[in-house]
Structure formats: C-alpha cells, structure tokens
N, CA, C and O atoms as CSV, one atom per row, in Angstrom:
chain,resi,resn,atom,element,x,y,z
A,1,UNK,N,N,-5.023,9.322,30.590
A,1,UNK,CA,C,-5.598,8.067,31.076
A,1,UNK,C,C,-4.483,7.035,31.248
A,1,UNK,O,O,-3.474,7.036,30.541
A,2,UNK,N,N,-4.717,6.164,32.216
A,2,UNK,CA,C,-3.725,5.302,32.402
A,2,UNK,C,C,-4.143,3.659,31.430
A,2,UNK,O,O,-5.132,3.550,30.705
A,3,UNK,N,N,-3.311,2.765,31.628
A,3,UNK,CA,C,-3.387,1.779,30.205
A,3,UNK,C,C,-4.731,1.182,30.490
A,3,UNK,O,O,-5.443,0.997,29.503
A,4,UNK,N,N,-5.198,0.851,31.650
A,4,UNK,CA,C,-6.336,-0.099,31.978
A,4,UNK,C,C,-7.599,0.591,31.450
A,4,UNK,O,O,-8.600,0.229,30.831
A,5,UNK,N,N,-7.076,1.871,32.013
A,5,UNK,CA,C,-8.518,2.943,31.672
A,5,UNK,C,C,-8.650,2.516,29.990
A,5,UNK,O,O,-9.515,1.707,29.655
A,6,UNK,N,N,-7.775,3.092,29.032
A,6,UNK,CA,C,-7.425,2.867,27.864
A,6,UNK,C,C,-8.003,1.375,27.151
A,6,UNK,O,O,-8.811,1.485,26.229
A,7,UNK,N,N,-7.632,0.183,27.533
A,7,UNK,CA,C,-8.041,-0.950,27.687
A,7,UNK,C,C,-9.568,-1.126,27.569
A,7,UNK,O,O,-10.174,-1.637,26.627
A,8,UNK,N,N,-10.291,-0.381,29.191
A,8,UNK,CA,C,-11.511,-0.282,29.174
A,8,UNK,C,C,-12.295,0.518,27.870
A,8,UNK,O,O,-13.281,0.079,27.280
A,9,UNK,N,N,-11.670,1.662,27.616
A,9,UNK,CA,C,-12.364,2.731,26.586
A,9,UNK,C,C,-12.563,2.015,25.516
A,9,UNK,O,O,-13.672,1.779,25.036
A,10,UNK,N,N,-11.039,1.465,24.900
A,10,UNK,CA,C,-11.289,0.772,23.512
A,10,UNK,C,C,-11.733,-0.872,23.592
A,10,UNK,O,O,-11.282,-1.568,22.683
A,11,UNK,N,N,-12.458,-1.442,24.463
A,11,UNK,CA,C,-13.203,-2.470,24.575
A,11,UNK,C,C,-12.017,-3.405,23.961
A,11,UNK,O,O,-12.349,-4.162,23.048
A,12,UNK,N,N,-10.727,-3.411,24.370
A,12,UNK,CA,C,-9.749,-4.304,24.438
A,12,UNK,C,C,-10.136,-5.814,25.057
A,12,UNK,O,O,-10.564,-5.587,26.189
A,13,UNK,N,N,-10.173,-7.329,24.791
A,13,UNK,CA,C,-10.084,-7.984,25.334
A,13,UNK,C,C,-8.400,-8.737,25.595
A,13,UNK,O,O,-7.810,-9.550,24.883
A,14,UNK,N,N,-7.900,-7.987,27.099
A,14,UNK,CA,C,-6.672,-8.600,27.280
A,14,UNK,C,C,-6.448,-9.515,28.348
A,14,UNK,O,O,-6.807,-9.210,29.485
A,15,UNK,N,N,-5.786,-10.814,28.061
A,15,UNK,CA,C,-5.812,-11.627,28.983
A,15,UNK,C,C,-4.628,-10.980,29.863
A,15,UNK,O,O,-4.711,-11.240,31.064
A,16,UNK,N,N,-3.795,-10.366,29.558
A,16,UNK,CA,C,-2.202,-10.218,30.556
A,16,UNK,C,C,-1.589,-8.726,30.017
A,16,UNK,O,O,-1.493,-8.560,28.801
A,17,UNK,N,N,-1.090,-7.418,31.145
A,17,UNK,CA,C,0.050,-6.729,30.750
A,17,UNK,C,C,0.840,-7.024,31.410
A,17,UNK,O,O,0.666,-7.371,32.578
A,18,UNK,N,N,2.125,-6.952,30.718
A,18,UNK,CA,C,3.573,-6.919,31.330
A,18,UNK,C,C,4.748,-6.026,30.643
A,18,UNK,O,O,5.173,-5.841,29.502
A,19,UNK,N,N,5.062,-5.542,32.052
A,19,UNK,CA,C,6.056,-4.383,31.926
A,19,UNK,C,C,7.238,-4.927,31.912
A,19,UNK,O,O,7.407,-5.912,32.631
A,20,UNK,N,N,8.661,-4.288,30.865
A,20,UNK,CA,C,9.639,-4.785,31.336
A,20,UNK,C,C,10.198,-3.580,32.015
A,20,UNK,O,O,9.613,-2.519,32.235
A,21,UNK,N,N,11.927,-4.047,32.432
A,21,UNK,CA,C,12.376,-2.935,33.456
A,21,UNK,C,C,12.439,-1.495,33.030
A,21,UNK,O,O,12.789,-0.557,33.746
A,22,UNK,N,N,12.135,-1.451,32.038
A,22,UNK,CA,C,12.340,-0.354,31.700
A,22,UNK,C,C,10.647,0.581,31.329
A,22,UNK,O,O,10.549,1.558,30.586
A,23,UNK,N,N,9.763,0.064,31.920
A,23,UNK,CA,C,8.257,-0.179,31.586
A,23,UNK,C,C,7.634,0.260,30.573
A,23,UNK,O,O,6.857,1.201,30.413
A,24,UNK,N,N,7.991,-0.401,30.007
A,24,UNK,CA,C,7.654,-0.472,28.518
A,24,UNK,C,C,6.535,-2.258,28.459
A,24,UNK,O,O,6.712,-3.391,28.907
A,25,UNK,N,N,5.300,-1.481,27.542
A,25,UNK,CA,C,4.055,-2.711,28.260
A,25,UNK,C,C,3.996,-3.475,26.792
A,25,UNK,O,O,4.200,-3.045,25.657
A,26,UNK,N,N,3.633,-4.793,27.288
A,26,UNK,CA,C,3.191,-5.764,25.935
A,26,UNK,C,C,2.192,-5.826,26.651
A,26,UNK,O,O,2.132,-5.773,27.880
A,27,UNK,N,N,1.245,-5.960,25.780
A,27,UNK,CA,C,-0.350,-6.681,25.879
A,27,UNK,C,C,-0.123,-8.549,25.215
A,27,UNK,O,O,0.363,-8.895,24.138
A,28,UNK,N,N,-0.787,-9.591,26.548
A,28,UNK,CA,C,-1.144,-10.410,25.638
A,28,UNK,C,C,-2.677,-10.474,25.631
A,28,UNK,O,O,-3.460,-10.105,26.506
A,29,UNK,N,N,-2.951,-11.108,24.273
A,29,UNK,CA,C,-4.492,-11.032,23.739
A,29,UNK,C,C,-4.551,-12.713,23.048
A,29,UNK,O,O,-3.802,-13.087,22.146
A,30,UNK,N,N,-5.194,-13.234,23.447
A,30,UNK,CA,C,-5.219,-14.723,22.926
A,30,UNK,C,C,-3.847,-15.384,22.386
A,30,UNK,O,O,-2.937,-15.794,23.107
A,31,UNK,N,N,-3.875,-15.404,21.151
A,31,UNK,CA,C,-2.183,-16.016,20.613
A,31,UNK,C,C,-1.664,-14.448,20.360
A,31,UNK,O,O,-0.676,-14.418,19.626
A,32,UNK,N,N,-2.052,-13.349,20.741
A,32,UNK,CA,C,-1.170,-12.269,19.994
A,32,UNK,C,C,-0.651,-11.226,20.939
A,32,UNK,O,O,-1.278,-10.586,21.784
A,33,UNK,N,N,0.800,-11.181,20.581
A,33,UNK,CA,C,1.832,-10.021,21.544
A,33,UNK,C,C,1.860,-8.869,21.243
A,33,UNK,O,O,2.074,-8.615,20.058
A,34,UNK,N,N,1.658,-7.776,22.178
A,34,UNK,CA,C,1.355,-6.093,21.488
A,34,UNK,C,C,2.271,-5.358,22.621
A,34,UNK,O,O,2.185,-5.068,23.814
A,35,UNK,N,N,3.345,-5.207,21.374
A,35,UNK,CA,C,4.251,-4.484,22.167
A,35,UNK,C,C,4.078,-3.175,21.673
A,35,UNK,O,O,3.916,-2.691,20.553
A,36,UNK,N,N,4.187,-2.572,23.257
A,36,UNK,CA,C,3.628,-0.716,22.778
A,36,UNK,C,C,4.667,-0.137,23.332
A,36,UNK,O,O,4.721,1.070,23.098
A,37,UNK,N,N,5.668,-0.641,24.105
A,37,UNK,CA,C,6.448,0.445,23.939
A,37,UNK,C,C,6.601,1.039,25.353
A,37,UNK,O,O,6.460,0.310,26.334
A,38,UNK,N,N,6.941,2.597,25.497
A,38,UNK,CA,C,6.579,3.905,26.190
A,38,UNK,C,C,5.325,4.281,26.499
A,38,UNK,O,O,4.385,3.955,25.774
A,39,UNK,N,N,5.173,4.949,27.512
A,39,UNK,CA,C,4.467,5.425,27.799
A,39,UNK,C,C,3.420,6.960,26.431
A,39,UNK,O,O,2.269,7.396,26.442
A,40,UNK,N,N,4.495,7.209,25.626
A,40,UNK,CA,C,4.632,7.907,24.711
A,40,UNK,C,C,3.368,7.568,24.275
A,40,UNK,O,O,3.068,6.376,24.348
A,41,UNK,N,N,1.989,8.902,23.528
A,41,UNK,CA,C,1.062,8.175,22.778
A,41,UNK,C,C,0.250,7.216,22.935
A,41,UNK,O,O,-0.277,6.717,21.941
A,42,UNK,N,N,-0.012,6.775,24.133
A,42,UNK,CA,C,-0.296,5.681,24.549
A,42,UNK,C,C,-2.004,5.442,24.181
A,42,UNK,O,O,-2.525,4.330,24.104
A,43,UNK,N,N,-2.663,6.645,23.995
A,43,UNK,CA,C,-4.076,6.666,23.535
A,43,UNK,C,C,-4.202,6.092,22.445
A,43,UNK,O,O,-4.905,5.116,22.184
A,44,UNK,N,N,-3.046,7.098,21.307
A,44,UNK,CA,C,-3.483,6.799,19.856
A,44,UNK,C,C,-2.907,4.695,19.610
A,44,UNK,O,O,-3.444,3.709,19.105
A,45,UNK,N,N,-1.713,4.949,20.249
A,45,UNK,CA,C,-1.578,2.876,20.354
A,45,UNK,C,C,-3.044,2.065,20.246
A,45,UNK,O,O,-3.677,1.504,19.351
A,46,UNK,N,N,-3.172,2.266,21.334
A,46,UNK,CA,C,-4.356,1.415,21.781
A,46,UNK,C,C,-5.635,1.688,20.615
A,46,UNK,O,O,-6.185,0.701,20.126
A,47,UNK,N,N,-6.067,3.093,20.207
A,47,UNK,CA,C,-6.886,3.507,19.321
A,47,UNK,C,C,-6.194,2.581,17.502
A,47,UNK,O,O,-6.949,2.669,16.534
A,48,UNK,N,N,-5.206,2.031,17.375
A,48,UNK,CA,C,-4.718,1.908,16.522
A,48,UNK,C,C,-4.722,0.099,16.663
A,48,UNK,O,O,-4.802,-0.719,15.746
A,49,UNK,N,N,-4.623,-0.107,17.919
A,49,UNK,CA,C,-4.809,-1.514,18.078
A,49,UNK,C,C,-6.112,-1.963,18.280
A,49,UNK,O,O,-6.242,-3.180,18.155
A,50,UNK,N,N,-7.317,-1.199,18.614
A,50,UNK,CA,C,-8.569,-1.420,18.182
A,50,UNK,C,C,-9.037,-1.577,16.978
A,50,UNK,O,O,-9.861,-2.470,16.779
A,51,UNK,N,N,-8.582,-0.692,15.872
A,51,UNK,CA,C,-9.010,-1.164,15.002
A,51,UNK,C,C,-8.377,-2.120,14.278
A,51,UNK,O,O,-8.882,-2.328,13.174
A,52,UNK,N,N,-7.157,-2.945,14.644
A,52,UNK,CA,C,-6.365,-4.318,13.887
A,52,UNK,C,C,-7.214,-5.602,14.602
A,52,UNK,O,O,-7.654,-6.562,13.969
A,53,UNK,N,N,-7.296,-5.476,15.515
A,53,UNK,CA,C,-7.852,-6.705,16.767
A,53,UNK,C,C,-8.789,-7.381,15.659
A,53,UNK,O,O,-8.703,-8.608,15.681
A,54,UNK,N,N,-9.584,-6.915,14.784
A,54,UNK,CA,C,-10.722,-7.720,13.807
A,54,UNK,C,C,-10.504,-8.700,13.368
A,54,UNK,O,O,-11.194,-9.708,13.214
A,55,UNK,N,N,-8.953,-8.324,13.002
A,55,UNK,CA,C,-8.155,-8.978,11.753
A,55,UNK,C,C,-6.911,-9.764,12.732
A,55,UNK,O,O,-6.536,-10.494,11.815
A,56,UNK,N,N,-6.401,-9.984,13.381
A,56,UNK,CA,C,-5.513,-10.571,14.083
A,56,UNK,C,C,-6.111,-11.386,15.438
A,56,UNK,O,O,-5.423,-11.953,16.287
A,57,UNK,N,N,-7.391,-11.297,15.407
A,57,UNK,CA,C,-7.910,-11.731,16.301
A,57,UNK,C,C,-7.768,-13.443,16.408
A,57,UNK,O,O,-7.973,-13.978,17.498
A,58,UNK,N,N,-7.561,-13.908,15.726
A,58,UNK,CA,C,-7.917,-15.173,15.324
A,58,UNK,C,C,-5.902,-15.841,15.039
A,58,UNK,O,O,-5.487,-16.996,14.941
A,59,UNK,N,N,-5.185,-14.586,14.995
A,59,UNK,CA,C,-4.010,-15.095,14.960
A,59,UNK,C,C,-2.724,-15.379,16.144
A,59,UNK,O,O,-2.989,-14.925,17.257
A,60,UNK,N,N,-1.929,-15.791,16.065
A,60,UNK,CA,C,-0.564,-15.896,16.889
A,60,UNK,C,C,0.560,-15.260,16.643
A,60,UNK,O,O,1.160,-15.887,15.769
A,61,UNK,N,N,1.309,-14.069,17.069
A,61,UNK,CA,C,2.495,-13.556,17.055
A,61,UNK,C,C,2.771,-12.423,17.531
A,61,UNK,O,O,2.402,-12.167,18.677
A,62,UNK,N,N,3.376,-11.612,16.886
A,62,UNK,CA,C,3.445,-10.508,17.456
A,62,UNK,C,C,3.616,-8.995,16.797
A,62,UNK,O,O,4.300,-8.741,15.806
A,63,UNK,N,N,2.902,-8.125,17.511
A,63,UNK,CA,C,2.466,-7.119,16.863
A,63,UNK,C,C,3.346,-5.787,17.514
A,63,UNK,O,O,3.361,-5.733,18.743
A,64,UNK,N,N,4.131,-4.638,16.709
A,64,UNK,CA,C,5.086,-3.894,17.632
A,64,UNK,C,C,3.853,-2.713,16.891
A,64,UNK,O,O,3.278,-2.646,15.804
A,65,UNK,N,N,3.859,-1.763,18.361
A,65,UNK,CA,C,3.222,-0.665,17.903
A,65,UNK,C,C,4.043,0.688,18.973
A,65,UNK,O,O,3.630,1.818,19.233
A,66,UNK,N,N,5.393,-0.056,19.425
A,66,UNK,CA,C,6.293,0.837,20.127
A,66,UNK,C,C,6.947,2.032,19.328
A,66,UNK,O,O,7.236,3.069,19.923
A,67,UNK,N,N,7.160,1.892,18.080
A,67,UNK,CA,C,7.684,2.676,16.761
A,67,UNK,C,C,6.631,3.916,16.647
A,67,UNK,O,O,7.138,4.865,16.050
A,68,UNK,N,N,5.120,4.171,17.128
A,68,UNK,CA,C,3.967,4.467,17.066
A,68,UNK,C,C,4.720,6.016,16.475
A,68,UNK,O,O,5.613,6.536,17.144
A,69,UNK,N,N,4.316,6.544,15.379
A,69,UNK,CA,C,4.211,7.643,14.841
A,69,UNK,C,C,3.328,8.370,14.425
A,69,UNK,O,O,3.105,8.029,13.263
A,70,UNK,N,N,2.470,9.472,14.818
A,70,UNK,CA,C,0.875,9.858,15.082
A,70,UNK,C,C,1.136,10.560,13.912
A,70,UNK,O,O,0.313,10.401,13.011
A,71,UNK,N,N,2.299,11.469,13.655
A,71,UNK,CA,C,2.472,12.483,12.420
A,71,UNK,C,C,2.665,11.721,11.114
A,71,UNK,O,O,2.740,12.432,10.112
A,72,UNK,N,N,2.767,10.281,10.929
A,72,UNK,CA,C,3.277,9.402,9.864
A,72,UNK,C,C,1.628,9.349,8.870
A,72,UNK,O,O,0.574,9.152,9.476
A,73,UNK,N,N,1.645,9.509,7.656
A,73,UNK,CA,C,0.611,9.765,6.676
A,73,UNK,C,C,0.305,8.628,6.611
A,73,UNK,O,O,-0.904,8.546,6.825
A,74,UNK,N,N,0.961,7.196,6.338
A,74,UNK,CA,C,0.189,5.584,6.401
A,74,UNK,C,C,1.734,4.813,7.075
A,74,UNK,O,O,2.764,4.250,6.705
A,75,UNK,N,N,1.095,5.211,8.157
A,75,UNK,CA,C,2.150,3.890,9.152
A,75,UNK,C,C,1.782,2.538,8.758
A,75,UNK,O,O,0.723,2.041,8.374
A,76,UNK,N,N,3.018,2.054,8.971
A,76,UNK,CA,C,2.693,0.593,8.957
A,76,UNK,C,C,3.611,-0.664,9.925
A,76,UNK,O,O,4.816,-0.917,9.938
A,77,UNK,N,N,2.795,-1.097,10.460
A,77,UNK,CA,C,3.267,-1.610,11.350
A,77,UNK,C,C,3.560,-3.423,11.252
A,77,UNK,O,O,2.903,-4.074,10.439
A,78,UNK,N,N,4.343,-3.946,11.937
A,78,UNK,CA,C,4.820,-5.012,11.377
A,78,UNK,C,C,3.812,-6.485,12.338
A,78,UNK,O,O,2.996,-6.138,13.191
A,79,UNK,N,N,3.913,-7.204,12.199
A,79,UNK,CA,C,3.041,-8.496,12.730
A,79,UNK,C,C,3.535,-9.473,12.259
A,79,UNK,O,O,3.351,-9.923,11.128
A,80,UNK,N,N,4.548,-10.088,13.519
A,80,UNK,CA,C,5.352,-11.231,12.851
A,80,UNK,C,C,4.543,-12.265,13.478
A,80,UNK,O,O,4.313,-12.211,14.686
A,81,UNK,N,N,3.929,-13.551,12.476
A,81,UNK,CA,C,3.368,-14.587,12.510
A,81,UNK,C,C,4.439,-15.790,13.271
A,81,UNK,O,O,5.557,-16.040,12.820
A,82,UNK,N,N,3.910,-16.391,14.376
A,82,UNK,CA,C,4.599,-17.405,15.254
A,82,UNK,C,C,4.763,-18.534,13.839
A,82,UNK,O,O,3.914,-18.465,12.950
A,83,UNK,N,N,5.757,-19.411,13.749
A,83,UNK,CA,C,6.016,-19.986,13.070
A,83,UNK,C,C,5.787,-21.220,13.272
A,83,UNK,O,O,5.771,-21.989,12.310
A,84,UNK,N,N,5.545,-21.702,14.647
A,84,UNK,CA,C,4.428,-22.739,15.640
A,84,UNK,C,C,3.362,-22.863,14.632
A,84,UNK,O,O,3.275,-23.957,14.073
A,85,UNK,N,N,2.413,-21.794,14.253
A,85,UNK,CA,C,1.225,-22.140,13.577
A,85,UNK,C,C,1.267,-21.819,12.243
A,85,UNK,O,O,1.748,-20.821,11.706
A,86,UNK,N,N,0.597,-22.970,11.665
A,86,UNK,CA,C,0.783,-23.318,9.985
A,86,UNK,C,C,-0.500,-22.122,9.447
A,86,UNK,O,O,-1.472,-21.961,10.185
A,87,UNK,N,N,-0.417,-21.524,8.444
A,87,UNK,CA,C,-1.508,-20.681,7.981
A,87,UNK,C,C,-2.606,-21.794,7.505
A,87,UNK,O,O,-2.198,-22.863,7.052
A,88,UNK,N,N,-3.772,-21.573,7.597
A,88,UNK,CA,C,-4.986,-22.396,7.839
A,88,UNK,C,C,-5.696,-22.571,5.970
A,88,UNK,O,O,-5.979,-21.662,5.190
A,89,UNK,N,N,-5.793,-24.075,5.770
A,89,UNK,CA,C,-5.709,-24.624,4.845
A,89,UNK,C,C,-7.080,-24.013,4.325
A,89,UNK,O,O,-8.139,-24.146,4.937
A,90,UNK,N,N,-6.937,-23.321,3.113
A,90,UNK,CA,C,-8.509,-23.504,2.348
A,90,UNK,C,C,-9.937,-25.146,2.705
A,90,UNK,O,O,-9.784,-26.315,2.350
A,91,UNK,N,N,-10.855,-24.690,3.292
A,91,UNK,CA,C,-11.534,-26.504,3.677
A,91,UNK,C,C,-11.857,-26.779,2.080
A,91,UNK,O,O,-12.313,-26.172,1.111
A,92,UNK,N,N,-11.337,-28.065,2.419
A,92,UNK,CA,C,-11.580,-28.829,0.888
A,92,UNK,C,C,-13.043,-28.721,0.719
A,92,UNK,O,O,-13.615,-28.614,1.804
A,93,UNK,N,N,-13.938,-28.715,-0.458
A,93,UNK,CA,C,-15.076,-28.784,-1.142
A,93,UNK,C,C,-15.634,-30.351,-1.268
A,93,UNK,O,O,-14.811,-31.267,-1.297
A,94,UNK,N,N,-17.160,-30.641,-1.346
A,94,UNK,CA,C,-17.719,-31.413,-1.774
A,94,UNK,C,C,-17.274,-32.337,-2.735
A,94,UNK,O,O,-17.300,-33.557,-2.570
A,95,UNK,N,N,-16.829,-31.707,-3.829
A,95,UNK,CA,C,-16.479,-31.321,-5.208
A,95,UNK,C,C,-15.508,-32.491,-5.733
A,95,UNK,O,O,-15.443,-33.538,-6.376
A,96,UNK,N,N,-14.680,-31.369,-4.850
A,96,UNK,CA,C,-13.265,-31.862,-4.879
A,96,UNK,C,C,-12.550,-33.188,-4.181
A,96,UNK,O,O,-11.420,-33.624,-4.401
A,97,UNK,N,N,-13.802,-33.811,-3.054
A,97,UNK,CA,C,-13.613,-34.542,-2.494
A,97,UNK,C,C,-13.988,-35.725,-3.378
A,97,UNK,O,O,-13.255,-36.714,-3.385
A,98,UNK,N,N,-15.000,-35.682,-4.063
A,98,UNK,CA,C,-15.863,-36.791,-5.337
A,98,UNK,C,C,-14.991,-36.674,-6.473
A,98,UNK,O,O,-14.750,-37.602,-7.245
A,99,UNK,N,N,-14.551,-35.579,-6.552
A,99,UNK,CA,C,-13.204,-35.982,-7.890
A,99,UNK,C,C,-12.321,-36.876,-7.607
A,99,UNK,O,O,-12.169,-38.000,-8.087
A,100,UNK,N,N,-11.485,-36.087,-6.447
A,100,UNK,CA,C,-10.598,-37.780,-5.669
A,100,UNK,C,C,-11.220,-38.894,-6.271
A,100,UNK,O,O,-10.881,-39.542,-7.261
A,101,UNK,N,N,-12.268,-39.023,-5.449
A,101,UNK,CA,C,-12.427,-40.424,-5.393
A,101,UNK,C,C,-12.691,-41.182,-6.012
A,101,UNK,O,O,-12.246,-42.325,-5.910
A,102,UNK,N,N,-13.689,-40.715,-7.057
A,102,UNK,CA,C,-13.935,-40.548,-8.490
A,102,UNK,C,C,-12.640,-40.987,-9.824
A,102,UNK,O,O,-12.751,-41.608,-10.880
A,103,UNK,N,N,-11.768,-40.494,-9.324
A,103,UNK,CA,C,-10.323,-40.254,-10.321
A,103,UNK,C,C,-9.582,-41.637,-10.067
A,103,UNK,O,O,-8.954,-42.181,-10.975
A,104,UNK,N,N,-9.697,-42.268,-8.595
A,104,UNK,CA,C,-8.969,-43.143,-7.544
A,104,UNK,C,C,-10.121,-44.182,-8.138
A,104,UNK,O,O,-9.907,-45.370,-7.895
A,105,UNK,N,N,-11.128,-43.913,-8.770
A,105,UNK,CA,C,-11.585,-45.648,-9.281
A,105,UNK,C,C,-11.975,-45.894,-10.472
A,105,UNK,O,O,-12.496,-46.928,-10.890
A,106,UNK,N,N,-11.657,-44.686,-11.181
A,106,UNK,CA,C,-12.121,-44.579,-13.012
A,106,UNK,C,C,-11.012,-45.307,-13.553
A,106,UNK,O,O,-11.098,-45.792,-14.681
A,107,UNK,N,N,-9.899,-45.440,-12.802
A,107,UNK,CA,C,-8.463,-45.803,-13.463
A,107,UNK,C,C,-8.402,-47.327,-14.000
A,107,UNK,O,O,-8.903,-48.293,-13.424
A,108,UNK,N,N,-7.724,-47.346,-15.154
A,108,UNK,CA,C,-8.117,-49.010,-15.883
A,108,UNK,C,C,-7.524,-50.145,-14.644
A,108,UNK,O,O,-6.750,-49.907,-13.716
A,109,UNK,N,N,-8.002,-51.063,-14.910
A,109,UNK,CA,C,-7.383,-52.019,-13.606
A,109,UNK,C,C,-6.175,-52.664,-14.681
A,109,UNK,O,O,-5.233,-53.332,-14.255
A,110,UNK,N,N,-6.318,-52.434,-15.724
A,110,UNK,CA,C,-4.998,-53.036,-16.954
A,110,UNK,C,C,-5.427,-54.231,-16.718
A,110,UNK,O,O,-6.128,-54.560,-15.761
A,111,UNK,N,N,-4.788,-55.327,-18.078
A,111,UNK,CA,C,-5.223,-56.393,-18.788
A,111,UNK,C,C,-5.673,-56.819,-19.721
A,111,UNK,O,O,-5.865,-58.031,-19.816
C-alpha cells in the first residue's frame, strides 16, 4: 500500500506529508512531526503511530519512527517536546483558591 492508502486504513488525521530529497516522509498532525523515514516498513510505522496519536494528540514536537525496528521486543521511540510550549499547569482547585485568600486576610494587621 502506498502512504495515503496507509493514512486512510489507520484513520490517521494528517494535515501535511512532506518528502525530503531523499524521500523520506514526515507527517504533520496538529502540533506534532512524524518522521518515518524510508519507505522501509512503512505499514507497521503507521500501525505504530496509530496507536501513540491518543497520547500525543494534544501535544507539539516531534516524533522519529524512521529507526522503526519490527524484530525489536519493546522499541522505544523518542518524542522530543517543542520547547515553545510550557507543559500544562495542574488547574488550580476551589480549595486552594479560598486558602489564598483566606491566608492573604487572616494575617494580623500588627499594633
């Protein structure tokens, strides 16, 4: 199968491929870069980038799956985070917001 077909099968949502000269394809996918490489394997890639998309979906950087080793017992592949975006703050609590404020007027006024 060729990459689009591939694309289509594993219900990929990709905004852009691009080949470089040597055609070797990155996928972009919202904030995230998927570099695959060769033509080499190109099923199991994509089958391997279906199931990360869950989890990176929501992120920015870039993901190499050109290294792709089908015979490897737990590959692992690398996902370097753009340094543009700050990792996303725990949302402050109810709680924690009334303690503030709470703390900010219990304090003696001295005298």
């Amino acid at each position: 199968m060729n990459l689009t077909q591939l694309i289509d099968k594993y219900e990929l949502s990709v905004d852009k491929i691009h080949f470089d000269s040597r055609f070797h394809a990155t996928l972009y996918m919202g904030g995230v870069r998927v570099r695959l490489g060769n033509k080499d394997s190109m099923e199991d890639k994509i089958a391997e980038l279906h199931g990360m998309m869950a989890v990176l979906a929501n992120d920015s950087g870039e993901l190499s799956l050109a290294d792709y080793d089908k015979t490897a017992m737990n590959p692992g592949y690398y996902f370097i985070r753009d340094e543009s975006i700050p990792l996303e703050a725990p949302p402050e609590t109810e709680a924690s917001q009334e303690a503030a404020e709470t703390t900010g007027a219990a304090e003696p006024s001295g005298g």
